[in-house]
N, C-alpha and C positions, 0 to 999 in steps of 0.2 A: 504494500500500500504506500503509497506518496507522502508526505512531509501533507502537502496540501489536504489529503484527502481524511488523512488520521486527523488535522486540524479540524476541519470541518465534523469531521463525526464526534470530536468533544463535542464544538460546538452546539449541535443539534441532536447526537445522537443517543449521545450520554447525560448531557445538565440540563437538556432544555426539559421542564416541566409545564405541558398542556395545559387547559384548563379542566378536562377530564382527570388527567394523572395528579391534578392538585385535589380537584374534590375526592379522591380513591385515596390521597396517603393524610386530609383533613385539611391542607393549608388554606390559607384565606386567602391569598395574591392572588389573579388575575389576570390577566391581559385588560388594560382599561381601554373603555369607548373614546374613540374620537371619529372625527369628516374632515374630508380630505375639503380644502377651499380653493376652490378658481383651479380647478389639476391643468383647462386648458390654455391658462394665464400664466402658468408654470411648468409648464411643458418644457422644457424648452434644454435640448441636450447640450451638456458641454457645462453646465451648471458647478465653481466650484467651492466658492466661502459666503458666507450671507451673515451680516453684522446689523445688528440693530439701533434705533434709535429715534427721539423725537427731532429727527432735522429742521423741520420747519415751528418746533414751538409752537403745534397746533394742541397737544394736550394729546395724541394719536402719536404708538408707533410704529413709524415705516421701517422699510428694511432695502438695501442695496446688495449686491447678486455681483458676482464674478464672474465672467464665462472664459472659456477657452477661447473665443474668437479676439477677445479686447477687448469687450463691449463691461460695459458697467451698469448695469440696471439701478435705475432708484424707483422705487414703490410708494407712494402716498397713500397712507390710510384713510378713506373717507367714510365713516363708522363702521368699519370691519369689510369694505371691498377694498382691493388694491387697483391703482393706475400707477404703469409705468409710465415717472416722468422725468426718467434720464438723459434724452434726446433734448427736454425742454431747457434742464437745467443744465447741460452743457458736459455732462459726462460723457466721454469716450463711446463709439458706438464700433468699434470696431480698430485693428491697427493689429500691426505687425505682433505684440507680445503679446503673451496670454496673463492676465492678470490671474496672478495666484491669490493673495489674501488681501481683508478688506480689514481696516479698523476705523471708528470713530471716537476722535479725543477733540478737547476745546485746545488745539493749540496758541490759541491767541487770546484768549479768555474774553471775546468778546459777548458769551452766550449762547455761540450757537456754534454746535457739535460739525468739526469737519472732517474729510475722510483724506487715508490712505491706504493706497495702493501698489503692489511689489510687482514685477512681471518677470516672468518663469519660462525662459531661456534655455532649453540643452540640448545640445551640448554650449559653454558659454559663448556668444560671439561678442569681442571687445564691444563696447561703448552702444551695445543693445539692451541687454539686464539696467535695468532702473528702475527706483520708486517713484512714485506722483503722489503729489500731497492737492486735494482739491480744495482749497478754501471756501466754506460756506457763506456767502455775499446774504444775509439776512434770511435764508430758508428759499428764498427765489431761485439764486444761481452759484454757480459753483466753480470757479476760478484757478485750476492748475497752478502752481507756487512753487512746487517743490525746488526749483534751480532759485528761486529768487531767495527762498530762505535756507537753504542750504543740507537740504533732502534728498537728491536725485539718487545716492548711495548708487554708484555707479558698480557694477560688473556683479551686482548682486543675484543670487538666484531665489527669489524673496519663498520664503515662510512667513512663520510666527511676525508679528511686529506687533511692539507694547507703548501703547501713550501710555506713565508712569512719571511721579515726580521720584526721582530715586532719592536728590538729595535735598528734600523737605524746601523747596525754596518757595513752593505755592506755584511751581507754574511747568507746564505738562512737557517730560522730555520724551526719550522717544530710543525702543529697544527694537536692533532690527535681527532679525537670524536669518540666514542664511546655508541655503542646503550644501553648497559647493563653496566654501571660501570662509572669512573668519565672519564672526557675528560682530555691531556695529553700533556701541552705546551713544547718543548725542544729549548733549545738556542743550536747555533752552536759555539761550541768553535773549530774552528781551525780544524774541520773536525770531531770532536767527540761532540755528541750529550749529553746534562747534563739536567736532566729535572727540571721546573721550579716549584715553588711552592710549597704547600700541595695541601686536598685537596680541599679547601675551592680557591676564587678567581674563575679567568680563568679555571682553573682544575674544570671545572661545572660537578655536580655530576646529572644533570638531563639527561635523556636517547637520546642524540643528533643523530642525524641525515645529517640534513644539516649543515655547517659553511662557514660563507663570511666573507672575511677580509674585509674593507675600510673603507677610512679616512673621517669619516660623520662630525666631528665639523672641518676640514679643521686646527688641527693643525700639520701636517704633519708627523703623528703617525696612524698606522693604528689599527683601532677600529675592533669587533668581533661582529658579528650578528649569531644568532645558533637559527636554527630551531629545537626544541624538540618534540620530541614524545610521544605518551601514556596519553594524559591528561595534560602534564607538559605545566606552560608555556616558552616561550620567551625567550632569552635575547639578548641584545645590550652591550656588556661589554667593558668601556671606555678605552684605552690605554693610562694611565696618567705617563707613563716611567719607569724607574727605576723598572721594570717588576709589575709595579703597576697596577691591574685593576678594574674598578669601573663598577658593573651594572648596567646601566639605563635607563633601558626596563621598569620597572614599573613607574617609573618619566613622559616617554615623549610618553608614552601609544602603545607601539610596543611587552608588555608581551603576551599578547590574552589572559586573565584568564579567564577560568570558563567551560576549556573544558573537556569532559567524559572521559572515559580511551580509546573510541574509538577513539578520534581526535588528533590531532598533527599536528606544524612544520613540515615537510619531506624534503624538499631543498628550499634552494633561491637562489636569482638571483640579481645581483646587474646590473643598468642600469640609464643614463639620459632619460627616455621617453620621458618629456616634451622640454629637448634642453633649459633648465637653466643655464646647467652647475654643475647642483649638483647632488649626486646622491640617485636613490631611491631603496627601497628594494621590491622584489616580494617574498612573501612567497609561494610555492605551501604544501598546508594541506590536511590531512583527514579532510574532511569537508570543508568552503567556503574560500577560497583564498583570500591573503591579500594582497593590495599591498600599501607600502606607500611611500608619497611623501615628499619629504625632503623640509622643508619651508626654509633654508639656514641660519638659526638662534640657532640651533643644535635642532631644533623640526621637529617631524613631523607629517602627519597626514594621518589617512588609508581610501582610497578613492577607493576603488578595487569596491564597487558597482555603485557608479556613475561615474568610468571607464568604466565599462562593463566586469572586469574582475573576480569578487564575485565568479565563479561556485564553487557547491557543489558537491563534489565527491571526489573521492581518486585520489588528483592527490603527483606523486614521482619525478620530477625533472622538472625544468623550464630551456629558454636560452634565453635572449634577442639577437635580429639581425635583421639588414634593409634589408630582403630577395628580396625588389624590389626598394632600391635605391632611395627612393625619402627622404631619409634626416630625416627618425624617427626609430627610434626601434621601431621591433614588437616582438611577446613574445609567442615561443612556451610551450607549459604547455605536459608534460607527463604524462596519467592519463588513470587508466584502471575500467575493474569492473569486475564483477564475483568471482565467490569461490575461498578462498585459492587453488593453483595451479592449476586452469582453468582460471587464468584471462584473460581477452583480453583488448585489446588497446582502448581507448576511449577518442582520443588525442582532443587537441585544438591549434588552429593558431589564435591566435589576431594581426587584422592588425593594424596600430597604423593609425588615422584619423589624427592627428597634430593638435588634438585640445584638448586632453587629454582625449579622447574616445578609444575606440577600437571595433573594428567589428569581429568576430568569424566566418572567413569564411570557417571550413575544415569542409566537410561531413565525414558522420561515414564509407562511401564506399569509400575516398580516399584514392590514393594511399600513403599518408603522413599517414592514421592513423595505424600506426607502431609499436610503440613503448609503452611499459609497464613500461619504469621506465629511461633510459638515453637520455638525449639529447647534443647536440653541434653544434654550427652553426661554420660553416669552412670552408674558401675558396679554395679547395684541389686542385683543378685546375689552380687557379692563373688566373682565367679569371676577374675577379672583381664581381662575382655574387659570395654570401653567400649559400653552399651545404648545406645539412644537412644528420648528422650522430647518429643516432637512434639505441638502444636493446629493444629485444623484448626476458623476460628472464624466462618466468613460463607461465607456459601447454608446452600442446604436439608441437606446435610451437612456434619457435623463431627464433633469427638474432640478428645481427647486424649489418644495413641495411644504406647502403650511397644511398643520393638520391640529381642530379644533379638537378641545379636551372636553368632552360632551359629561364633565362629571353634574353630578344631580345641585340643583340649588342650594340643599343644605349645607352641600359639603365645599361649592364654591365661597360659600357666602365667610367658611370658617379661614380665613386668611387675610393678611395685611402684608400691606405694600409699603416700603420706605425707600423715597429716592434722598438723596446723601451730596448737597450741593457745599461748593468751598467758602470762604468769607464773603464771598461779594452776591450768595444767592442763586448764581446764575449757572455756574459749571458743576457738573458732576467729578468725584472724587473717586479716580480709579485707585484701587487697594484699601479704603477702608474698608472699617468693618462694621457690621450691624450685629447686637447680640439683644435678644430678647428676654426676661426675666419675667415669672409668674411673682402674686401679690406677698406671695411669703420671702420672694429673692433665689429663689430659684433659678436657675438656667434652663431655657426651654430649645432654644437654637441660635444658630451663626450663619451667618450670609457674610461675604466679601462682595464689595462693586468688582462686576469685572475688570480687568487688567489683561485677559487675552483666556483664549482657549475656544471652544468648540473645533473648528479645524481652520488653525490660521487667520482667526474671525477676533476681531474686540467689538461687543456692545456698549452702548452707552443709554443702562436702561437701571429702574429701579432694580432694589434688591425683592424676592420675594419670601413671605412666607405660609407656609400650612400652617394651621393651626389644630390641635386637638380640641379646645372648648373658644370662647368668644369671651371667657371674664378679660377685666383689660388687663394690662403689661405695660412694663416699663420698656423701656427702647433706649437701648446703650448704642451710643454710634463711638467708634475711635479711629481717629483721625492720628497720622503719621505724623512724627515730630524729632528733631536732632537732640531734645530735650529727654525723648520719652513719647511713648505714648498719650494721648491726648482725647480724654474721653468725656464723652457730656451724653446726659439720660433728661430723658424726658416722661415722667412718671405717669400713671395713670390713663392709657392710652387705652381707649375703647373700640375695637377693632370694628365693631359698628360703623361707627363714626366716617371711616375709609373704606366705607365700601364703592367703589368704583373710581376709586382715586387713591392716589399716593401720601401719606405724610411726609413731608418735606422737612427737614433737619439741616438748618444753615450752621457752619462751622462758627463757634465763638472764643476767641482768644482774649 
């Protein structure tokens, strides 16, 4: 039997658990309902990262699409249909590179969320790999920049890329990876980009993929996790300030050595699954998937097989999200199989049991199994259920495919929303954090603003949560600081109160 094929039968043959073979051995998990929206608006092959966001500050959020051909799709939400209006707004509709990943960060802080773009070149040809940074001009139009503020990040083969302030100054710099050549820190000076380093440090020369920003030793500096590819391992690289970084993925055993040239990091996911309060890393690999738990002492340890989450296969982007509300993150895995450009989708849903298990309840005939390499879980509709937004980007089919979370009104209704803006109101804060606490002080769950992950994808959207009951909470947010940690709560929150909206949480120093 084949490498691939033994893969694939873990996958499905051995851990996947029906909905049949769930009620036979008593568990409660499920495959959950969802509809598929506008499939023929999304159609559309060649589909490959999708980032979300409210671009235009209409209170709706859209989302913008990658393709293989160049083109950039942007989506406006007008209450839950999408028009593509990339053409209008001046994005790309076509060209020589294929844009691989899409982020949205406020690099100017004027308010309104702008995008970038990497293009994915192979083999490299000189002075063709480049990023585009699109300037959002008011939510109307969108402005190319990248050469004028000092972005183009020339001969790069883009991945991951992180809007992130690493060194607490309040203002968004910018982590680029890179699959063929070194990865490429920039500070934002004042609107112009200066890049950090040689290439030794943070500038990791190994063939990156995936990159998560966060603050794992809790000194309120956000730390680098980088999934690598081709063989290579690991790294956890420390933010000890003063653009100083330390790797120490081989110390506290998060490197993975000793993989072929077949294997590799390909994205992660940053999540509290257990509801500690700390958080942990999901690696999705060529080959079995990692996931580790943060023991809250700056160690941790990889327990992805007596999770249930170990599968062996080629999986390309993970998302944590409470898809039915009952108070844990579950963790969809994107993961296909078949020949270069025939692949097909050969996804995974782990529901989270709340006991530091997970169940694997999607069959390979559902209507979730989608997607080939993006994921993002996203409340598009504002109803308090978590959507999910999927590409499906190599063979003759593909999409980039929204699919409603048809859970019941009780259970939407049990969930709060918190978006997480900086001093001035206006920008969101990629890496903080949100913690929620019940009336006796309890810790109930953690959310981080994203910082990157699904596949090569940064949103810029609230954080979300399930909730187990609707008495109120307190709402811990902490914000990044050269000081420390920087945290402000806001007590007695009635999750009533936000339903069909976000509480908003401006930074106060």
């Amino acid at each position: 039997m084949s490498n691939d094929r033994k893969r694939n039968w873990r996958l499905y043959g051995a851990t996947l658990l029906t909905p049949m073979v769930l009620a036979a051995t008593g568990a409660q998990a499920q495959e959950p309902a969802f509809t598929s929206i506008q499939p023929e608006t999304f159609g559309v092959v060649g589909s490959l990262s999708t980032a979300w966001a409210d671009f235009d500050n209409s209170g709706s959020l859209g989302f913008a699409v990658s393709l293989k051909s160049g083109e950039v799709r942007l989506y406006r939400n007008d209450n839950g249909v999408f028009t593509n209006i990339g053409a209008e707004v001046g994005l790309p509709q076509a060209g020589s590179d294929e844009i691989r990943g899409l982020s949205w960060g406020d690099y100017n802080a004027d308010g309104f969320v702008d995008l970038l773009g990497g293009s994915n070149v192979v083999p490299v040809v000189p002075g063709q790999n480049r990023s585009y940074v699109w300037k959002n001009e008011g939510g109307k139009k969108f402005v190319e920049v990248a050469a004028e503020i000092g972005l183009t990040i020339p001969e790069r083969v883009s991945r991951q890329a992180n809007w992130i302030d690493f060194d607490n100054d309040g203002k968004l710099d910018l982590y680029a990876s890179n699959r063929s050549g070194p990865n490429q820190l920039y500070r934002n000076e004042g609107g112009q980009f200066v890049k950090v380093g040689g290439e030794g440090g943070v500038n990791d020369l190994r063939p990156t993929v995936g990159s998560c920003w966060f603050d794992y030793n809790r000194d309120g500096r956000l730390d680098l996790f980088l999934a690598n590819q081709s063989g290579a391992t690991d790294a956890l690289w420390r933010n000890d300030g003063n653009g100083v970084f330390v790797d120490v993925a081989p110390a506290l055993g998060l490197d993975a050595p000793g993989r072929d040239r077949s294997e590799g990091g390909v994205g992660c996911a940053i999540g509290d699954y257990n509801n500690d309060g700390l958080f942990d890393v999901f690696v999705a690999v060529y080959g079995a998937n990692l996931l580790y738990r943060n023991n809250g002492d700056g160690t941790f340890t990889e327990v992805a097989a007596q999770a249930g989450v170990n599968n062996d296969g080629h999986a390309v982007g993970a998302a944590w999200g409470d898809y039915d509300n009952d108070g844990y993150l579950d963790l969809f895995v994107a993961t296909y199989e078949g020949e270069p450009g025939s692949q097909t989708p050969l996804n995974l849903l782990y529901h989270n049991n709340g006991d530091g298990t997970f169940t694997q309840v999607l069959t390979k005939d559902s209507l979730l199994n989608a997607a080939d390499h993006s994921v993002e879980w996203v409340d598009y509709n504002g109803d308090g259920a978590l959507d999910l937004s999927v590409t499906r980007g190599y063979g003759p089919v593909g999409g980039h495919f929204l699919f409603r979370n048809d859970l019941p009104a009780e259970a939407r209704a049990r969930s709060l929303s918190v978006t997480v803006l900086d001093a001035t109101g206006r920008t969101i804060v990629p890496g903080a954090e949100v913690r929620l606490y019940d009336q006796t002080g309890k810790i109930l769950a953690s959310r981080q603003v994203p910082t990157g992950g699904g596949y090569n994808a940064q949103s810029a959207i609230p954080v979300h949560f399930g909730l187990k009951t609707l008495e109120p909470v307190t709402v811990e947010v902490t914000y990044m600081s050269n000081d420390g940690p920087k945290v402000q709560r806001v007590n007695g929150v009635d999750p009533r109160d936000y339903a069909g909206k976000s509480l908003r949480v401006t930074r106060q120093d």
